[in-house]
ZAKE-931354 format. One record per residue (C-alpha): residue number from 1; residue in one letter; x, y, z. Coordinates in nm, 4 decimals, padded with zeros to 6 digits. Layout:
# ZAKE-931354
<pt seq="NUM" type="a" c1="X" c2="Y" c3="Z"/>
...
//
This chain:
# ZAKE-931354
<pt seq="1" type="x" c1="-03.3457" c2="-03.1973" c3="03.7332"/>
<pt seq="2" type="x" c1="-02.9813" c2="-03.1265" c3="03.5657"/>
<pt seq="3" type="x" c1="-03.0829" c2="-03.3683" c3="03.2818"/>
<pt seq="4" type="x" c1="-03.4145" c2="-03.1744" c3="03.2187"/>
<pt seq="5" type="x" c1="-03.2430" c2="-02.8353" c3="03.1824"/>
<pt seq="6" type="x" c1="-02.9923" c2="-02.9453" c3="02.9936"/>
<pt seq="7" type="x" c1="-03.2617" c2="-03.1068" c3="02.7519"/>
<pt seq="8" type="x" c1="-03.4198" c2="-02.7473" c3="02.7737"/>
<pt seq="9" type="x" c1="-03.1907" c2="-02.5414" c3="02.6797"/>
<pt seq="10" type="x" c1="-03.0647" c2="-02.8077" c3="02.3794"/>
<pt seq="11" type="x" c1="-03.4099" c2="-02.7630" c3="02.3055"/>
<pt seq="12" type="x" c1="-03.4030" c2="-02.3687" c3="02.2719"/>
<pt seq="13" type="x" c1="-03.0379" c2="-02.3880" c3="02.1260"/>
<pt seq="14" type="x" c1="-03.1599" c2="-02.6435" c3="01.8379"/>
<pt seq="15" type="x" c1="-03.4765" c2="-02.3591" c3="01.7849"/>
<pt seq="16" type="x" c1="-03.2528" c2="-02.0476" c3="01.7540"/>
<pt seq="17" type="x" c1="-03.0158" c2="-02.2411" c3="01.5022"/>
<pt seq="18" type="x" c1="-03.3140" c2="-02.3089" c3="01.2724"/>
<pt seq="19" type="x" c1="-03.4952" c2="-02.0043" c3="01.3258"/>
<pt seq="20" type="x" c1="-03.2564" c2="-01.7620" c3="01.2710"/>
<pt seq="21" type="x" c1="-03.1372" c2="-01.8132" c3="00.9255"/>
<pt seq="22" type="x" c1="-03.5014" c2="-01.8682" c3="00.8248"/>
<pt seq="23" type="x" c1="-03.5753" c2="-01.5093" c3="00.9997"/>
<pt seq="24" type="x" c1="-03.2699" c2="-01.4209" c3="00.7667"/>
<pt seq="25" type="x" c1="-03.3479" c2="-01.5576" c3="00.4240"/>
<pt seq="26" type="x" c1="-03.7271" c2="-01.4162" c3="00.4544"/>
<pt seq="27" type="x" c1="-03.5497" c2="-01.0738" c3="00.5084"/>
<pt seq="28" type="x" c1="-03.3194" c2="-01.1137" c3="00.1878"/>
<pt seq="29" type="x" c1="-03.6080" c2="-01.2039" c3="-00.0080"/>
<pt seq="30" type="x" c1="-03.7862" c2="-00.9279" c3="00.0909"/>
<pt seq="31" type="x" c1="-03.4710" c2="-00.7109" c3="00.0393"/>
<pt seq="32" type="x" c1="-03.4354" c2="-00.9029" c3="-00.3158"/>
<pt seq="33" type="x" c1="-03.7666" c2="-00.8357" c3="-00.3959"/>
<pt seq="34" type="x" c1="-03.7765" c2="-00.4746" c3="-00.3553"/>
<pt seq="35" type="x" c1="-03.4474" c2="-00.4393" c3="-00.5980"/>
<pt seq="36" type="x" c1="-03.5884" c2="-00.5947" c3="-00.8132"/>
<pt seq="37" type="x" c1="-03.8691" c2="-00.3819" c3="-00.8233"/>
<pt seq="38" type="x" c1="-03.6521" c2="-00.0945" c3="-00.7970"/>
<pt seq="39" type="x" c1="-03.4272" c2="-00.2428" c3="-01.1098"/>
<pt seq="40" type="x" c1="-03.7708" c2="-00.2771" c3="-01.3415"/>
<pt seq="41" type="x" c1="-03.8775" c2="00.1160" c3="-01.2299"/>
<pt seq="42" type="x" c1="-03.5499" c2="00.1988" c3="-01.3312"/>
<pt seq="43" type="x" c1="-03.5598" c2="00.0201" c3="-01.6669"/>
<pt seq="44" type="x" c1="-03.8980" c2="00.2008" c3="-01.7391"/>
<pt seq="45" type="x" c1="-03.7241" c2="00.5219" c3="-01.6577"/>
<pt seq="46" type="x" c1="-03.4980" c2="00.4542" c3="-01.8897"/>
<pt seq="47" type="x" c1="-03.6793" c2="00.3653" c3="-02.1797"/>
<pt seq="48" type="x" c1="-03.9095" c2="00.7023" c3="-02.1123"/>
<pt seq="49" type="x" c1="-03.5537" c2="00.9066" c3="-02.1062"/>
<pt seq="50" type="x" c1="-03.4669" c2="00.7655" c3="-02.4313"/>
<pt seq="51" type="x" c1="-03.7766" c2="00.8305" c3="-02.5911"/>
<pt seq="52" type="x" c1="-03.7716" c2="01.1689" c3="-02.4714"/>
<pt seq="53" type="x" c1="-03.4396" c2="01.1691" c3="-02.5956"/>
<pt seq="54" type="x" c1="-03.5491" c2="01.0501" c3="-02.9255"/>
<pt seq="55" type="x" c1="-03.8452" c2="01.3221" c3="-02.9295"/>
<pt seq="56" type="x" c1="-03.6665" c2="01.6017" c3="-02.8283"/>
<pt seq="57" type="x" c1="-03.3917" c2="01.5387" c3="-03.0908"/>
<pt seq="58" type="x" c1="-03.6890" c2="01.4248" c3="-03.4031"/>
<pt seq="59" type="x" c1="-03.8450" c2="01.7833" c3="-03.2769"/>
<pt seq="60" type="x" c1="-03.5450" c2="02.0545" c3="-03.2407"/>
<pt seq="61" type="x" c1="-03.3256" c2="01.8924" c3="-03.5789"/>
<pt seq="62" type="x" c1="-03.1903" c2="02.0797" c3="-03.8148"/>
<pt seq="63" type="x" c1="-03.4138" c2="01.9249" c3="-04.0963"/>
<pt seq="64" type="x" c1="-03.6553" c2="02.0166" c3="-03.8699"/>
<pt seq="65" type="x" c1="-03.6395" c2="02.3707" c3="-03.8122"/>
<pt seq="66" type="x" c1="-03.5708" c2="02.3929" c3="-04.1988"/>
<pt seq="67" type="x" c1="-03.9130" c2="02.2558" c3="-04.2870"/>
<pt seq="68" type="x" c1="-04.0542" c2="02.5011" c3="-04.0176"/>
<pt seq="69" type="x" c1="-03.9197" c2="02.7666" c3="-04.1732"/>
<pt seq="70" type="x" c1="-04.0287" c2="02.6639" c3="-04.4901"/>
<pt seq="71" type="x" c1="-04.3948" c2="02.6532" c3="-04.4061"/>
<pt seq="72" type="x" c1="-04.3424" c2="02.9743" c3="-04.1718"/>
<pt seq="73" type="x" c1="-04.1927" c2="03.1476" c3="-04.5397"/>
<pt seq="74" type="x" c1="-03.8242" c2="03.2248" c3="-04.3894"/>
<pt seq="75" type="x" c1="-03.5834" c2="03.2619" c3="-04.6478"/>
<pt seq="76" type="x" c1="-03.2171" c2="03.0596" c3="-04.5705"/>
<pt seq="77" type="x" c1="-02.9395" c2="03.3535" c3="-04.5576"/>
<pt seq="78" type="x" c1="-02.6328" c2="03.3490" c3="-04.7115"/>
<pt seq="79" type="x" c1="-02.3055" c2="03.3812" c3="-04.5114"/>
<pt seq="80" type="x" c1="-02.0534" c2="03.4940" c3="-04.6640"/>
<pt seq="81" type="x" c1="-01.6849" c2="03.5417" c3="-04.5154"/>
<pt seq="82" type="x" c1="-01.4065" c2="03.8223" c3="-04.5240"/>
<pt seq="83" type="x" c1="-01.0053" c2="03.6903" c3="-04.5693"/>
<pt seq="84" type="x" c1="-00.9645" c2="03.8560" c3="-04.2104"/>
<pt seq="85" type="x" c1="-01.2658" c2="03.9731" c3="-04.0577"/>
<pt seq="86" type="x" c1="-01.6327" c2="03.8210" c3="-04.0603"/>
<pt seq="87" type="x" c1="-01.9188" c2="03.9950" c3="-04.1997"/>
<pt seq="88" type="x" c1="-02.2512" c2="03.9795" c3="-04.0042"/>
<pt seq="89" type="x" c1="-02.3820" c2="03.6276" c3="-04.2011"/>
<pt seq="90" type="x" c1="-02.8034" c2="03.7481" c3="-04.1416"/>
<pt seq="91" type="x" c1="-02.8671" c2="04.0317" c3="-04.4643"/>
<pt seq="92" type="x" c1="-03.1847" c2="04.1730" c3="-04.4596"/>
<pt seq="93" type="x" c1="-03.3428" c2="04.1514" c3="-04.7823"/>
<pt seq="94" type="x" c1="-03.4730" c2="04.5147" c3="-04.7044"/>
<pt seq="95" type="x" c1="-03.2697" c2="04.7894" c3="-04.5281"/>
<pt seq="96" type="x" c1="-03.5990" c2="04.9573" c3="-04.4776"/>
<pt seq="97" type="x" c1="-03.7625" c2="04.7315" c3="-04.3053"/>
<pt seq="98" type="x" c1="-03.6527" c2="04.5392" c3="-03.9574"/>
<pt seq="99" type="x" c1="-03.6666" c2="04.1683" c3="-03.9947"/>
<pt seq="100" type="x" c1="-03.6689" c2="03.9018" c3="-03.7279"/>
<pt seq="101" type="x" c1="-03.3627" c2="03.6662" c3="-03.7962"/>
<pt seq="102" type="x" c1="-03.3375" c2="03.3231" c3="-03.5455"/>
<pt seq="103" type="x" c1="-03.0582" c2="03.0322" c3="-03.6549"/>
<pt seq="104" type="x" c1="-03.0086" c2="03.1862" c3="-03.9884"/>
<pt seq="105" type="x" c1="-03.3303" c2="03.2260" c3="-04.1178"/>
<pt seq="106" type="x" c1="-03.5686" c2="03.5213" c3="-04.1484"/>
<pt seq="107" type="x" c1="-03.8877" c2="03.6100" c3="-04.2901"/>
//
């Protein structure tokens, strides 16, 4: 009887040595898995920022609001500077009328 529970519980000790660290490297893998899943979302978040990036800067460039004011007909005012004291740099071509000025150019 002794030699039978002893045999039992080597049994049951043997099983819970084995089984837990396989019970623990399916979780890691799991765990590994979802990172990197997580790291390749994050990569294509990335990529989308930068394009944005990219787009936003292409679209709101200096060049760029030039040649929108060149097909919109705004003329590029002159700015012109006092020894002491600045001058308002956006001249209306006509005092008469009131002009729309944005970023140095008006129509």
């Amino acid at each position: 009887m002794r030699r039978k529970t002893i045999f039992i519980f080597l049994y049951f000790g043997i099983f819970f040595i084995v089984s837990i660290p396989l019970i623990l490297n399916i979780k890691i893998n799991e765990v590994s898995n979802s990172i990197t899943d997580l790291n390749s979302q994050i990569l294509i978040l990335e990529r989308e920022k930068a394009f944005l990036n990219i787009k936003h800067s292409e679209t709101f460039s200096i060049s760029n609001i030039e040649k929108l004011s060149k097909l919109n007909s705004y003329i590029r005012l002159s700015i012109s500077q006092k020894i002491n004291e600045l001058e308002v740099p956006y001249k209306f071509n006509e005092i008469d009328t009131d002009k729309i000025s944005i970023l140095g150019f008006s129509k």
